[in-house]
BAKOL-930031 format. One line per field, with one value per residue (C-alpha): residue number from 1; residue in one letter; x, y, z. Coordinates in steps of 0.02 Angstrom, whole numbers, plus 32768, in hexadecimal, padded with zeros to 4 digits. Each point is the difference from the previous one (the first is absolute). Layout:
REM BAKOL-930031
n: (NUM, ...)
res: (a, ...)
u: (X, ...)
v: (Y, ...)
w: (Z, ...)
//
This chain:
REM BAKOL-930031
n: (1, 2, 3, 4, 5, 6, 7, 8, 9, 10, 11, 12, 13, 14, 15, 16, 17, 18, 19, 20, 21, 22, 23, 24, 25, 26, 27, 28, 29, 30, 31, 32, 33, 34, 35, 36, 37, 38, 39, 40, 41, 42, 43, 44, 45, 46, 47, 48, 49, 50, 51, 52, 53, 54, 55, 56, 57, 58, 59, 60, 61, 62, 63, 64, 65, 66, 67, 68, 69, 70, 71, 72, 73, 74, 75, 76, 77, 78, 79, 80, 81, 82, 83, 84, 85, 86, 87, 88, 89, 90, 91, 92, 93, 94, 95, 96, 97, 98, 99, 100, 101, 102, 103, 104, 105, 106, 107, 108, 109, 110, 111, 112, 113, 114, 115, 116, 117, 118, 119, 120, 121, 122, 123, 124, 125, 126, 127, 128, 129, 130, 131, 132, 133, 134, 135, 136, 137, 138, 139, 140, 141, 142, 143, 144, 145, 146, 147, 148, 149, 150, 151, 152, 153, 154, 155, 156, 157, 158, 159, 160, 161, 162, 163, 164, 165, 166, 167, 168, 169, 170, 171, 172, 173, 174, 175, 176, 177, 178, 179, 180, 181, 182, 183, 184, 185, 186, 187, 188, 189, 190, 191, 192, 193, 194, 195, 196, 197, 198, 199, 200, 201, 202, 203, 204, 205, 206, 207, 208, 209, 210, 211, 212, 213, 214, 215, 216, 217, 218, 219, 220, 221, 222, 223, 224, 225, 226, 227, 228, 229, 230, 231, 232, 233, 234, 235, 236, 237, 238, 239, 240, 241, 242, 243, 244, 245, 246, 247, 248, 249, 250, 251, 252, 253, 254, 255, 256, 257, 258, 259, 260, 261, 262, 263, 264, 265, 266, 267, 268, 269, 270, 271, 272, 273, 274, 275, 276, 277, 278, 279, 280, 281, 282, 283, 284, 285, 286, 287, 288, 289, 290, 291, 292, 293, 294, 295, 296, 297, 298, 299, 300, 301, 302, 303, 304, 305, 306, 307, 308, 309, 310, 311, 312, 313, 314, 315, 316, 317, 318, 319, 320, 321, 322, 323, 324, 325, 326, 327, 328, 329, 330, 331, 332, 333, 334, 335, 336, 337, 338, 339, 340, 341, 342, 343, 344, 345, 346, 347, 348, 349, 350, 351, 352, 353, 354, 355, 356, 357, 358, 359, 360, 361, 362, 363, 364, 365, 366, 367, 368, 369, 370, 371, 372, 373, 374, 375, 376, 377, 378, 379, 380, 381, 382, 383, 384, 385, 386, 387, 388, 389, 390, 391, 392, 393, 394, 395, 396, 397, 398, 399, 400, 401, 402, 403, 404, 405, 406, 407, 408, 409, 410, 411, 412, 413, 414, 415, 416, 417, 418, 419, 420, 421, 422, 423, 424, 425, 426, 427, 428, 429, 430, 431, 432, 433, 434, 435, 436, 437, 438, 439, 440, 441, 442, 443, 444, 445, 446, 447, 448, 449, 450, 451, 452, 453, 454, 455, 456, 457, 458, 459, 460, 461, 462, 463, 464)
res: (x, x, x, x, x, x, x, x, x, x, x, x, x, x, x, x, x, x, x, x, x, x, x, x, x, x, x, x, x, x, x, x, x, x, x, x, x, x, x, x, x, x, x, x, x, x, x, x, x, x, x, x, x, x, x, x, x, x, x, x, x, x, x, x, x, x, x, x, x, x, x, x, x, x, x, x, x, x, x, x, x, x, x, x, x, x, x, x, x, x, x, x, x, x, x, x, x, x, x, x, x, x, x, x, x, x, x, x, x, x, x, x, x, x, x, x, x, x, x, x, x, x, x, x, x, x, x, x, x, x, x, x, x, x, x, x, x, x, x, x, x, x, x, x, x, x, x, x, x, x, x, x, x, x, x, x, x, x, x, x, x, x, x, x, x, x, x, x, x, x, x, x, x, x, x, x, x, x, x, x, x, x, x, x, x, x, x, x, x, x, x, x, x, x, x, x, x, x, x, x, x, x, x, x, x, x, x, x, x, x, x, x, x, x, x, x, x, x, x, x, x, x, x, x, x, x, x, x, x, x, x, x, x, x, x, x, x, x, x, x, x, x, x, x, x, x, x, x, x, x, x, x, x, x, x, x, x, x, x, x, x, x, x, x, x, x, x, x, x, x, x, x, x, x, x, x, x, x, x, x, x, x, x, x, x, x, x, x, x, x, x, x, x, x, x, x, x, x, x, x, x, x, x, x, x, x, x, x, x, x, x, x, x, x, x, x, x, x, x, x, x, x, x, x, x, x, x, x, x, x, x, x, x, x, x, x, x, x, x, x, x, x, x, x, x, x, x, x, x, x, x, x, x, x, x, x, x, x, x, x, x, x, x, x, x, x, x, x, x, x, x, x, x, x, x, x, x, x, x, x, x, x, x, x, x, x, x, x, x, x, x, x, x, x, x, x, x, x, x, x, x, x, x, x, x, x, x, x, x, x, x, x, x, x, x, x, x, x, x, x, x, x, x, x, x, x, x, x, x, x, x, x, x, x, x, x, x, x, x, x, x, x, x, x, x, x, x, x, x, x, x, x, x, x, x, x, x, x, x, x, x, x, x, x)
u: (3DFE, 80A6, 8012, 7F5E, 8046, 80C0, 7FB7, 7F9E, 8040, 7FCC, 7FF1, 7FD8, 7FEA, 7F66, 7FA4, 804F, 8099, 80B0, 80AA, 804E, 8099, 808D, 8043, 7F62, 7FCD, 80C9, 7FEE, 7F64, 8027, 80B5, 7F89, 7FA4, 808F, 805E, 7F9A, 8022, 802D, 8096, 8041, 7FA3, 8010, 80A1, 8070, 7FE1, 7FE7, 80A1, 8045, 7FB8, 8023, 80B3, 8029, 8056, 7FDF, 7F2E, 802D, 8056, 7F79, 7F6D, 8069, 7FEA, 7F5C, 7FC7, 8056, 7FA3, 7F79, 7FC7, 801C, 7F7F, 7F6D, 8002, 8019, 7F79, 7F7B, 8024, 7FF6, 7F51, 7FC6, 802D, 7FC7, 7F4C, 7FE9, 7FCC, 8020, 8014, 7F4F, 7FD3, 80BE, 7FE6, 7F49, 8037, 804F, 7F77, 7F67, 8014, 802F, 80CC, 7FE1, 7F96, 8063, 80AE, 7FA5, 7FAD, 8099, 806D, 7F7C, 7FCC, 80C2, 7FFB, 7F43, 804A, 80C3, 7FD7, 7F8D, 808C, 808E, 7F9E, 800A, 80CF, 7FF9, 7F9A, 80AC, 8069, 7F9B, 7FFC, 80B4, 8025, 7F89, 8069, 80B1, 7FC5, 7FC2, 80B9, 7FB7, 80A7, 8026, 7F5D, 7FE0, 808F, 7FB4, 7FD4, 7F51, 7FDB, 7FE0, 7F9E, 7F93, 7FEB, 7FAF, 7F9B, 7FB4, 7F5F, 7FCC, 8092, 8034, 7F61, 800C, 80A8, 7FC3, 7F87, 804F, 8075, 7F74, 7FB6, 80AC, 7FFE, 7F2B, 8032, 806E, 7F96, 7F66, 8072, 8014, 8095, 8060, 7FB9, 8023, 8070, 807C, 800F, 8017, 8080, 8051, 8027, 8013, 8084, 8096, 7FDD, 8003, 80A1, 8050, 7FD5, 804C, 809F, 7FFB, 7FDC, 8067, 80A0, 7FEE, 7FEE, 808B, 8072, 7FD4, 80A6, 7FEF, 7F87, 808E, 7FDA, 7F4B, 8037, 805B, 7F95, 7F6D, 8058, 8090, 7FBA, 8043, 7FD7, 8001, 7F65, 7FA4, 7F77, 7F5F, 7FB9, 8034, 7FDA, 7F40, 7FF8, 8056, 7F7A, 7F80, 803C, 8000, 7F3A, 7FED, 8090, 7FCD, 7F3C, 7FF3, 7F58, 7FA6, 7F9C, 8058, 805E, 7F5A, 7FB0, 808E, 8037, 7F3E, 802A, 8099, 7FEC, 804B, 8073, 8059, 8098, 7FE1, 80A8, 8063, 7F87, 8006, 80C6, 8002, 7F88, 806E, 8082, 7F9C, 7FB8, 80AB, 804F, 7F85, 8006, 80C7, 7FED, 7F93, 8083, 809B, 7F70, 7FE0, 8081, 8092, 7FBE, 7FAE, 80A4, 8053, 7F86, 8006, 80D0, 7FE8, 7F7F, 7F97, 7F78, 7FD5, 7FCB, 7F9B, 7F72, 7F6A, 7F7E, 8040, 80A3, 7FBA, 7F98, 8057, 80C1, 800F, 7FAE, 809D, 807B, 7FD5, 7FF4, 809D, 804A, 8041, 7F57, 7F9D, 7F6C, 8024, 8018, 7F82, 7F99, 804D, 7FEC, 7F55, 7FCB, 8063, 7F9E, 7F59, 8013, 802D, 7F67, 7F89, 802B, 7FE4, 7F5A, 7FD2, 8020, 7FB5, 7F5C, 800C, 7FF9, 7F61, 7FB7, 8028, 7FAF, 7F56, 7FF8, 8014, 7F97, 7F70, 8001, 800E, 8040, 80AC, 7FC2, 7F80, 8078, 8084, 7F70, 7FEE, 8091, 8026, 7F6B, 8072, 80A2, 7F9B, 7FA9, 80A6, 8088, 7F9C, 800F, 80A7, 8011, 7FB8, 8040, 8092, 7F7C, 7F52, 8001, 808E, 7F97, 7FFB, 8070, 8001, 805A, 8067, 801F, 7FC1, 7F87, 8084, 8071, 7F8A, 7FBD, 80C4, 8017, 7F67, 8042, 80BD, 8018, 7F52, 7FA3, 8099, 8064, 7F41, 7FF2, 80A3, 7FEE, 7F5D, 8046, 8098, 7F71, 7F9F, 809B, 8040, 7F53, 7F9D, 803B, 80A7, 80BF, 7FE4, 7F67, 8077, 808C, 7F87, 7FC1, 80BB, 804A, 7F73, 805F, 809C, 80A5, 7FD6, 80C2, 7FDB, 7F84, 8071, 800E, 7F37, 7FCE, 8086, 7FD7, 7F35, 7FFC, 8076, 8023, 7F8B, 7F69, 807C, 803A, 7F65, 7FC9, 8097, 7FC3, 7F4B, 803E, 808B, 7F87, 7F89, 808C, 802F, 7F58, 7FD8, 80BC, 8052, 808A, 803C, 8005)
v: (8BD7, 7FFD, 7F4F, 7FEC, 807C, 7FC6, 7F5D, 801E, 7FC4, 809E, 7FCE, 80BE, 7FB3, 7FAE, 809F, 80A8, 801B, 7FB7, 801A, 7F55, 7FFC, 8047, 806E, 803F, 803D, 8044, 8060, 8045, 8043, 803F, 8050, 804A, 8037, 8043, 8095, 80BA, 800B, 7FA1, 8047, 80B9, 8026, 7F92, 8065, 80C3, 7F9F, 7FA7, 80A4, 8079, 7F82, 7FCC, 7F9C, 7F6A, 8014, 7FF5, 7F74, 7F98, 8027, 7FD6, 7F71, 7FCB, 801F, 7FB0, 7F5D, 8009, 805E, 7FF5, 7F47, 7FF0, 805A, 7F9E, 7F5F, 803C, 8038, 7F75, 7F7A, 8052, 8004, 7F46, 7FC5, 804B, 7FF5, 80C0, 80B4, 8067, 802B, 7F38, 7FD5, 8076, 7FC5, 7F4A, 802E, 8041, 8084, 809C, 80B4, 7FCD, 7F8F, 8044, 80AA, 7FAC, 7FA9, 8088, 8082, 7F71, 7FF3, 80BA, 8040, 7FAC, 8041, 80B6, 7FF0, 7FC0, 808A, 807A, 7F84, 7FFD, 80B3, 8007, 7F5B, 807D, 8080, 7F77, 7FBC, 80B9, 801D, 7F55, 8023, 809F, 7FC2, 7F72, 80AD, 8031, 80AC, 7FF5, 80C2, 8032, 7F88, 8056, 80B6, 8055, 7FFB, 7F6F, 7F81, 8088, 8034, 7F55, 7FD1, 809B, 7FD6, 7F9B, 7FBC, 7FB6, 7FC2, 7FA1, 7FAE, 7FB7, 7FAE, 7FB2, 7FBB, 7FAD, 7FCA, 7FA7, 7FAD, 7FC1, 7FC3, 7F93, 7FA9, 7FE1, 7FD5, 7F63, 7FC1, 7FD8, 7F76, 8043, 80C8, 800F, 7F7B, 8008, 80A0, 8003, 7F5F, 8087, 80AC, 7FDF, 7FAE, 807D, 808F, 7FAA, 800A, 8093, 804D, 7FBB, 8046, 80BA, 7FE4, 7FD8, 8082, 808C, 7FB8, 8012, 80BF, 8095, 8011, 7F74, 7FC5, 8083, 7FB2, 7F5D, 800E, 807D, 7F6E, 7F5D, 803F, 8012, 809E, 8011, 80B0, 7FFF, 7F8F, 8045, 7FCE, 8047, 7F80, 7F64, 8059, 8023, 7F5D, 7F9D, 805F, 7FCB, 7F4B, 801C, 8040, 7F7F, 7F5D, 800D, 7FFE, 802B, 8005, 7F6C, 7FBE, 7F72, 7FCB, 7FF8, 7FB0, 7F8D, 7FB3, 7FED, 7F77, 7F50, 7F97, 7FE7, 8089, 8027, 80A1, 802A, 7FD3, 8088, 8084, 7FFF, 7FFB, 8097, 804B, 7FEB, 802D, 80A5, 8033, 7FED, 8059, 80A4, 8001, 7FFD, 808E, 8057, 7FDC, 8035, 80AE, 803A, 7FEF, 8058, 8088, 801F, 8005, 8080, 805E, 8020, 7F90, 805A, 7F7A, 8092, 7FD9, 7F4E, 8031, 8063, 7F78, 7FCB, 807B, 7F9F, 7F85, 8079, 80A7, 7FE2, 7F55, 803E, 808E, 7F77, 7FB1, 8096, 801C, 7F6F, 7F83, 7FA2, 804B, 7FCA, 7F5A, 8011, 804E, 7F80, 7F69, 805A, 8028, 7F58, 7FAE, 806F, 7FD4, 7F3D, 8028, 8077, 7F7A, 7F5F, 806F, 8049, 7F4A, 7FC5, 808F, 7FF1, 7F2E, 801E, 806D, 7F95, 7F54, 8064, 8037, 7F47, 7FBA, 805C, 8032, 7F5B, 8042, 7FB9, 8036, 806C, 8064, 802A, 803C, 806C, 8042, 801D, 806D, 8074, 8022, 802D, 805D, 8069, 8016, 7FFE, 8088, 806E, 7FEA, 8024, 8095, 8051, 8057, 8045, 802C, 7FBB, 803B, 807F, 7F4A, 800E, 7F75, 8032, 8076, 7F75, 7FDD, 7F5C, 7F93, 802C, 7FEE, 7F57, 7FC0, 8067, 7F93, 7F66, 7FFD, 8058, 7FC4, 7F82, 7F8B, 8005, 7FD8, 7F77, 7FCC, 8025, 7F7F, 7F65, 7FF9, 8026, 7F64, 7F95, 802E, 8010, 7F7A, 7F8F, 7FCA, 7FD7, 7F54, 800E, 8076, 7F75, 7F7B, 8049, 8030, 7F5B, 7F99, 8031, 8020, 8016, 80A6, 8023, 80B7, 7FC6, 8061, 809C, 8010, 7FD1, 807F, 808F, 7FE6, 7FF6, 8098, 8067, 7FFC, 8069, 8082, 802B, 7FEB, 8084, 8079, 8002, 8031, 808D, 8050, 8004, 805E, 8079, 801B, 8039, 8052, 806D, 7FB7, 7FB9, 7FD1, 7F6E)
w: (883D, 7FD9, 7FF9, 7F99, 7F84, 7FF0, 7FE4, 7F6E, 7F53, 7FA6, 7F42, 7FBB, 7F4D, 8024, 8023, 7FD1, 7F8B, 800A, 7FE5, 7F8B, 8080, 8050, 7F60, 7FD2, 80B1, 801A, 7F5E, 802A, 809F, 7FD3, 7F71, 8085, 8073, 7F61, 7FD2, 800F, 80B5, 7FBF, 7F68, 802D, 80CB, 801A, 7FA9, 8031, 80CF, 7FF4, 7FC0, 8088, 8070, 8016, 7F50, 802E, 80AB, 7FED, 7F91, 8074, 8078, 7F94, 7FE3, 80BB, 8028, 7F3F, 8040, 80B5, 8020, 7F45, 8014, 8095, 7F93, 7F77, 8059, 8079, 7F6B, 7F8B, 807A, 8058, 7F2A, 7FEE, 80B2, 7FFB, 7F46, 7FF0, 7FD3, 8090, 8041, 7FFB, 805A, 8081, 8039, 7FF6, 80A6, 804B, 7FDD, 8081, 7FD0, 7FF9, 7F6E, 7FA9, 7FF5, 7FEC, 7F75, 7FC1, 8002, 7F8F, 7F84, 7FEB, 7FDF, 7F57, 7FDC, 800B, 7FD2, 7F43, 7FD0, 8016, 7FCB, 7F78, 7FD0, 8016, 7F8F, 7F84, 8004, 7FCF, 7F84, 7FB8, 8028, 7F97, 7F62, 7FEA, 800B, 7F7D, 7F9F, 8023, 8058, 8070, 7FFE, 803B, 808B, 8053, 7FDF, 80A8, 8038, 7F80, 8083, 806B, 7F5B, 7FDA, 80AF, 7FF2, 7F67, 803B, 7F69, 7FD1, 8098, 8020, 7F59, 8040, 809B, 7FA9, 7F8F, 807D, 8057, 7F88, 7FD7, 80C6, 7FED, 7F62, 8078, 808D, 7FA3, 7FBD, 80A2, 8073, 7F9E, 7F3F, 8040, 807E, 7FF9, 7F4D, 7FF7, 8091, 7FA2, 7F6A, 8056, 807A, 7FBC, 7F7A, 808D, 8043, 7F65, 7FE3, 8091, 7FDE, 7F6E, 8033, 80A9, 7F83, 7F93, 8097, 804C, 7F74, 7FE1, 8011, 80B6, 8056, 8057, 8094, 8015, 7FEA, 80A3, 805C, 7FDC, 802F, 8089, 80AD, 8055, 80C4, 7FF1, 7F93, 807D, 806C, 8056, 7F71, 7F83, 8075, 8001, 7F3F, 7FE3, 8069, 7F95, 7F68, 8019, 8007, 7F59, 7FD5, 8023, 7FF6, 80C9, 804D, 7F60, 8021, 7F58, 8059, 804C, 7F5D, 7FB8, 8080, 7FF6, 7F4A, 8026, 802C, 809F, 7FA8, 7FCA, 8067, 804A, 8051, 7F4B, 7FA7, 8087, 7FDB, 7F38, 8021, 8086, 7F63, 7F7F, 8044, 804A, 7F53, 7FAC, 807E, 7FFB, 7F32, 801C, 8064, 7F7E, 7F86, 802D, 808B, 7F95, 7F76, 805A, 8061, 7F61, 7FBC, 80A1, 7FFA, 80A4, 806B, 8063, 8022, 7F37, 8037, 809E, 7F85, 8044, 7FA3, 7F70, 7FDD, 7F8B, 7FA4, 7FE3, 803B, 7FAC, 7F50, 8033, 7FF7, 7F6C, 7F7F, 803C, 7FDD, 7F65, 7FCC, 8072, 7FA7, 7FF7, 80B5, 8011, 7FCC, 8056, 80A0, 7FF6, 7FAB, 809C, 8078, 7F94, 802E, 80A8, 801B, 7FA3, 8071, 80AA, 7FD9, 7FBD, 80A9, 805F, 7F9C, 8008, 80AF, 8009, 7F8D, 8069, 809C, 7FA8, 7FB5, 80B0, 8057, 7FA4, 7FA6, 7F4A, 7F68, 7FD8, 7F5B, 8081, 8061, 7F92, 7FCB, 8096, 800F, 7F64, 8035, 80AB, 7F8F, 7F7E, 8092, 807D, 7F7D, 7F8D, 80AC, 801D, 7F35, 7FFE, 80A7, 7F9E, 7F7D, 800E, 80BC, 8048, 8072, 805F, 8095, 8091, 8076, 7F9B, 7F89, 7F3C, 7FF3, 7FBF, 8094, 808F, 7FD2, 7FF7, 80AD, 8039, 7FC6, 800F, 809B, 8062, 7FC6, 7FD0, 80A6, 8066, 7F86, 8023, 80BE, 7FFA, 7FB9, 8076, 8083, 7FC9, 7FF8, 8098, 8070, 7F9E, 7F70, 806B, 7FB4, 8016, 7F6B, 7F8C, 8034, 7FB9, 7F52, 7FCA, 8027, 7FBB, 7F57, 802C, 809A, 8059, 800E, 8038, 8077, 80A8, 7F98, 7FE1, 80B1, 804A, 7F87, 7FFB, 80C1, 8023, 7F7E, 7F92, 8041, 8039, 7F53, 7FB2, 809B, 7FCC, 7F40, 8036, 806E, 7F8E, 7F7E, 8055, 803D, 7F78, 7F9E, 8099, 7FD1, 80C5, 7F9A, 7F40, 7FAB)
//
């Protein structure tokens, strides 16, 4: 099998949608990697977490373990010519495959609905900056009123729904490489931008350091585990996205070269988002780091804080949220790109069908996780809203199984000398010793220490 499949000159053009080459494909999955785990969740974890220290080790395990995955997924995508369900089952058709392929296609199906509704707040928070409502976005309780109101809310993920369909319905090199093409060096500079300009504010200095000095008195076991779970949401791992992608890229695309630009690429973007906010948070905050460890509400009620307090906070305002826009489009993109490639492979639609399809799931699960502030929010799983049980689901289960599966199937069944074969049909696999070691050692026992910190922790045994 192995042999039969290595040997294969995929050519993905002549039957499903394409990337045009190795910049398209590297823009569109930095565009995927880049999205609000990055310029949202990096910040207020690195923060909680140790500063420079959980950079330097995100830093580490980025360059290694990160490494493996996406040499792992993009290479299975490009060998078997599928999205996850079909790359799995090329291996074999028993139980194992089928759920390893299975679990990597279904994470996308039920992250983007909810992404979707969080790409909805931005869009909102963005519209009024550009109205120049900067005073009352940082009102307490607006955010909390605003998610409460059903109505409006709702209108909001649709509409950024809708923006993400457009896309897909054009296909992969019309849709989603163009629209990566434009969206990310704008994103990049961007973030320079905003990163400058909250580095030069009265008082950043103390962030500045707190964010990019490593201190080993701020290191714990703690920050390797967060850190580790980071670098899912980070670089697009266990999504079934580098499947889908990597199917999208021809033989001769040199797979190693683009994992590293987006190793680069993804890094860069999540320290900008660090010199974006910590600094000018800590500034705000008189230096108190326990400002910058407020979660999910950082970006949505201490941020707006920051700004109205602040020199051209509007236009601020609106940079950041613009910024955050782009960065939120080009990951549900890929997350719904994904989905689609699965239903088109496997129940042998066309690609407008599907996408169809598709938008019925988002309309149906994103409207719940909408509405579970408002007129749902009687809705608890678990003792969690909607929107926070189906990321519970993903993140912290589903993605470390799916993870746990394809370094099962390249270990037990596909073989390092096939994964050995596919890279370096395109290119020098010069971090060949570092994948074998870390995918045959170390590997599943990280990916097993995510799964069962998660569940401690929503089960209240520990904190993350």
């Amino acid at each position: 099998m192995n042999e039969t499949v290595s040997n294969k000159q995929h050519h993905p053009a002549a039957s499903r949608g394409s990337f045009s080459g190795r910049i398209g494909y590297v823009l569109a999955v930095a565009g995927s990697a880049v999205g609000l785990g990055n310029i949202w969740r990096f910040p207020y974890l690195a923060a909680k977490y140790g500063g420079g220290m959980f950079l330097l080790v995100y830093l580490i395990l980025m360059l290694t373990f990160g490494y493996v995955l996406i040499i792992s997924e993009t290479a299975l995508g490009r060998m078997t010519g599928k999205s996850p369900v079909g790359a799995f089952q090329t291996f074999g058709k028993g139980l194992p495959f089928r759920f390893g392929g299975w679990v990597n296609a279904v994470i996308p199906m039920l992250i983007v609905p909810y992404y979707c509704v969080i790409g909805g707040w931005v869009t909102k928070y963005l519209f009024e900056y550009v109205k120049g409502n900067t005073v009352q976005l940082a009102e307490d309780g607006y955010f909390t009123s605003f998610i409460a109101s059903s109505v409006r809310v709702e209108l909001w993920f649709v509409l950024f729904s809708l923006m993400v369909f457009l896309v897909i319905v054009a296909g992969v090199k019309q849709g989603v490489e163009r629209v990566s093409k434009v969206m990310m060096p704008m994103l990049v500079v961007l973030a320079i931008f905003v990163a400058i300009y909250s580095i030069t504010r009265p008082g950043a200095v103390g962030g500045i350091r707190y964010f990019l000095i490593p201190n080993l008195d701020h290191f714990s076991w703690m920050t390797v585990v967060a850190a580790m779970g980071q670098m899912f949401y980070s670089l697009s791992i266990a999504m079934g996205i580098l499947y889908t992608y990597g199917s999208y890229i021809s033989k001769d695309v040199d797979i190693e070269k683009s994992t590293t630009q987006v190793e680069i690429f993804d890094t860069a973007i999540a320290m900008l988002a660090g010199l974006m906010i910590i600094p000018a948070v800590f500034a705000f905050s008189g230096g108190n780091p326990e400002t910058l460890q407020a979660g999910p509400s950082l970006m949505f009620i201490t941020l707006p804080k920051v700004f109205a307090s602040m020199g051209m906070g509007t236009f601020a305002g609106v940079l950041f949220f613009l910024l955050v826009l782009f960065a939120a489009l080009t990951s549900a993109i890929s997350l719904m790109e994904t989905s689609v490639s699965t239903i088109t492979d496997e129940l042998h639609w066309d690609r407008r069908k599907a996408s169809f399809l598709m938008a019925a799931v988002m309309l149906v699960v994103g409207s719940g996780s909408a509405l579970g502030f408002g007129v749902l929010d009687f809705v608890s799983i678990l003792g969690m809203s909607i929107l926070d049980f189906f990321d519970f689901l993903t993140n912290s289960i589903m993605m470390p199984l799916a993870a746990l599966s394809t370094c099962l199937l390249i270990i037990r069944v596909v073989g390092f000398g096939a994964i050995e074969k596919e890279v370096e049909c395109s290119s020098a696999f010069r971090r060949k010793k570092v994948y074998v070691f870390f995918m045959k050692y170390l590997a599943p026992v990280c990916i097993g220490i995510i799964l069962i910190s998660s569940i401690a922790n929503v089960m209240g045994w520990i904190s993350l």
